[in-house]
C-alpha positions as a printed NumPy array, in Angstrom:
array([[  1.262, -15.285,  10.323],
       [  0.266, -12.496,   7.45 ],
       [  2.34 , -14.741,   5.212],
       [ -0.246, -17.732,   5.633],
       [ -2.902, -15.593,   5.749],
       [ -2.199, -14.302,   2.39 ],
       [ -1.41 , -17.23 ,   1.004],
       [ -4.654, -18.942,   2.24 ],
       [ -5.937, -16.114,   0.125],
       [ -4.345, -16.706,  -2.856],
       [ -5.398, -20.37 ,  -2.488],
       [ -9.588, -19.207,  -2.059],
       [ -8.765, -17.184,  -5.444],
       [ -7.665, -20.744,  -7.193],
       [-10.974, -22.929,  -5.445],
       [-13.174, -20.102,  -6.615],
       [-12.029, -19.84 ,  -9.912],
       [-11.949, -24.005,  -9.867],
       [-15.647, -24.042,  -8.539],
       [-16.447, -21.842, -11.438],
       [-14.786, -23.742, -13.994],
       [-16.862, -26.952, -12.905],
       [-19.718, -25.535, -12.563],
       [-19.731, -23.988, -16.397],
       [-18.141, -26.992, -18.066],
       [-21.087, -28.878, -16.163],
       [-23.432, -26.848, -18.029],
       [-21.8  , -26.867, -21.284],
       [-21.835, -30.566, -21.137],
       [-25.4  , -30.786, -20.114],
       [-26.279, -28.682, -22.699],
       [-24.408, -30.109, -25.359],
       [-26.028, -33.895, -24.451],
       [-29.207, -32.419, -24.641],
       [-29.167, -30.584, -27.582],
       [-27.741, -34.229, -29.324],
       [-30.525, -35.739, -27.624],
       [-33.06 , -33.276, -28.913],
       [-31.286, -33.992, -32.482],
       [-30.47 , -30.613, -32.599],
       [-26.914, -31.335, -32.542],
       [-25.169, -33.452, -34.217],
       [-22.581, -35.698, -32.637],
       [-19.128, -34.012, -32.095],
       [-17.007, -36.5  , -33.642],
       [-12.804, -36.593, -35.388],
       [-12.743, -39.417, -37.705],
       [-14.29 , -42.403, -36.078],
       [-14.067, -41.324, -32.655],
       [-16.192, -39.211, -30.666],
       [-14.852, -36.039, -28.39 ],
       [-15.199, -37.765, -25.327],
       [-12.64 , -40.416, -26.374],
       [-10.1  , -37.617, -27.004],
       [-10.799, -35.89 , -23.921],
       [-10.621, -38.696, -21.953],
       [ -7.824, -39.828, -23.572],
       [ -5.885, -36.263, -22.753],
       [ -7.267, -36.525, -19.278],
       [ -5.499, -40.112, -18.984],
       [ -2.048, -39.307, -20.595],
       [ -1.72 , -35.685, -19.045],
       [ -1.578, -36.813, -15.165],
       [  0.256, -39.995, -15.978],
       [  3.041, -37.987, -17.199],
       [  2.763, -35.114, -14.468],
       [  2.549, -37.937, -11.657],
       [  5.385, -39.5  , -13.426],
       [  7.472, -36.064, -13.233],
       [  6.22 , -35.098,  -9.781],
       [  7.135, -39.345,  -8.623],
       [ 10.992, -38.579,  -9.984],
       [ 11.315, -35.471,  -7.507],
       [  8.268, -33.727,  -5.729],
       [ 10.451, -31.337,  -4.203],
       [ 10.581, -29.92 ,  -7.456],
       [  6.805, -30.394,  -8.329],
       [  5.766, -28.794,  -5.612],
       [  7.836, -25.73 ,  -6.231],
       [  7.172, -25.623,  -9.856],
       [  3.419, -26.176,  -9.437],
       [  3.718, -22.787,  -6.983],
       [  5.637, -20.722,  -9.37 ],
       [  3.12 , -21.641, -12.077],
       [ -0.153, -20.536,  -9.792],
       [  1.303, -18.164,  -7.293],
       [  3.9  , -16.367,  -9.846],
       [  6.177, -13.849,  -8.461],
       [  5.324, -14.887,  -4.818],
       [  7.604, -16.497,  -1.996],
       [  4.223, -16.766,   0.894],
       [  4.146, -20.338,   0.564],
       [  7.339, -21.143,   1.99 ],
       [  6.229, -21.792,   5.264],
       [  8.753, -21.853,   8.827],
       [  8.575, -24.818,  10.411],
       [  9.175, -23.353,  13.665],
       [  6.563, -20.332,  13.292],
       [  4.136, -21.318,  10.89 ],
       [  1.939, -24.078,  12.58 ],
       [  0.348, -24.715,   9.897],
       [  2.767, -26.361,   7.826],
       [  2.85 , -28.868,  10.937],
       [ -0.532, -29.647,   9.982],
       [ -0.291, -29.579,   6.223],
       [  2.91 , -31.289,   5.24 ],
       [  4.337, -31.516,   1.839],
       [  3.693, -35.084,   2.281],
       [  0.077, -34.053,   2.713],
       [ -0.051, -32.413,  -0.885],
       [  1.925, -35.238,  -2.522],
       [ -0.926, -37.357,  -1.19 ],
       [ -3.635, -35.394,  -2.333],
       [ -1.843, -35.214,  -6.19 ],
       [ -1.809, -38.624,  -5.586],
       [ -5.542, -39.512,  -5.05 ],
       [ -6.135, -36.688,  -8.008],
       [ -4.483, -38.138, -10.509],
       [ -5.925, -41.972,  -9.473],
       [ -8.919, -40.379,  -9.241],
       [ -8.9  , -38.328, -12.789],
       [ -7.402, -41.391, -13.982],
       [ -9.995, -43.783, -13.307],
       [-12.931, -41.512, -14.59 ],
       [-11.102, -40.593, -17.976],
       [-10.209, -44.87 , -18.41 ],
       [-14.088, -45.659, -17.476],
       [-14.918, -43.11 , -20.64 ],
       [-12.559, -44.075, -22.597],
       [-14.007, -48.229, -22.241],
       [-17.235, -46.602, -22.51 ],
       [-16.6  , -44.785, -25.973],
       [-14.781, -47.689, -27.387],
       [-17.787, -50.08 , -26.485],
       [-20.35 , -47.93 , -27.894],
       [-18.445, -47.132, -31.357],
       [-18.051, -50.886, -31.199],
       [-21.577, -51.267, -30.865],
       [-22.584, -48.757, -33.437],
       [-20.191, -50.381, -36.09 ],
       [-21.475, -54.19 , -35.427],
       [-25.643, -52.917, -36.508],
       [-27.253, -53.052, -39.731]])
């Protein structure tokens, strides 16, 4: 239907913007490592701990509480998370009985999907997070 259609839309708007958010905190990152590497740089550091350990550390806590929220009642989630990217809109309320698509995309289907995000977001931000605390460990045991 023109309602899918435009909502498929509205979803290529969110992946392209996504894509281009990757793709220029990728390079910020790379250049930030190699300008430390170069010593041009110094290290980006609050207190004792380095900005990776607070990033990951926000990247652990946010989607533990959002999956948290979203486990008591993804009903609501799922409508919140719609009138927070697709304000003022009503084209993602699919009809079951019009709309094949929603046959093939469940809400089930996006609850799994936040699911495997946040394990997946999860797991990266924890293996940084062991990764900064071994290395300050490291740099406060040497001579």
């Amino acid at each position: 239907s023109e309602e899918v259609a435009a909502h498929f839309a509205d979803c290529k708007v969110l992946f392209d913007l996504n894509v281009t958010l990757l793709i220029l905190s990728s390079l910020t990152l790379i250049t930030i490592l190699i300008l430390q590497k170069r010593g041009k740089l110094g290290s980006l550091r609050i207190g004792a701990r380095s900005a990776g350990f607070y990033g990951a550390l926000s990247a652990i806590v946010l989607p533990l509480f959002l999956g948290f929220l979203a486990s008591r009642d993804f009903d609501r989630a799922f409508t919140v998370f719609h009138r927070i990217f697709f304000p003022g809109k009503d084209n993602w309320l699919f009809n079951w009985y019009t709309d094949e698509i929603i046959q093939v995309l469940p809400q089930d289907f996006f609850m799994h999907c936040a699911i495997l995000i946040c394990v997946g977001v999860i797991t990266l931000s924890t293996a940084v997070f062991v990764a900064e605390a071994v290395m300050t460990a490291k740099a406060k045991n040497k001579p």
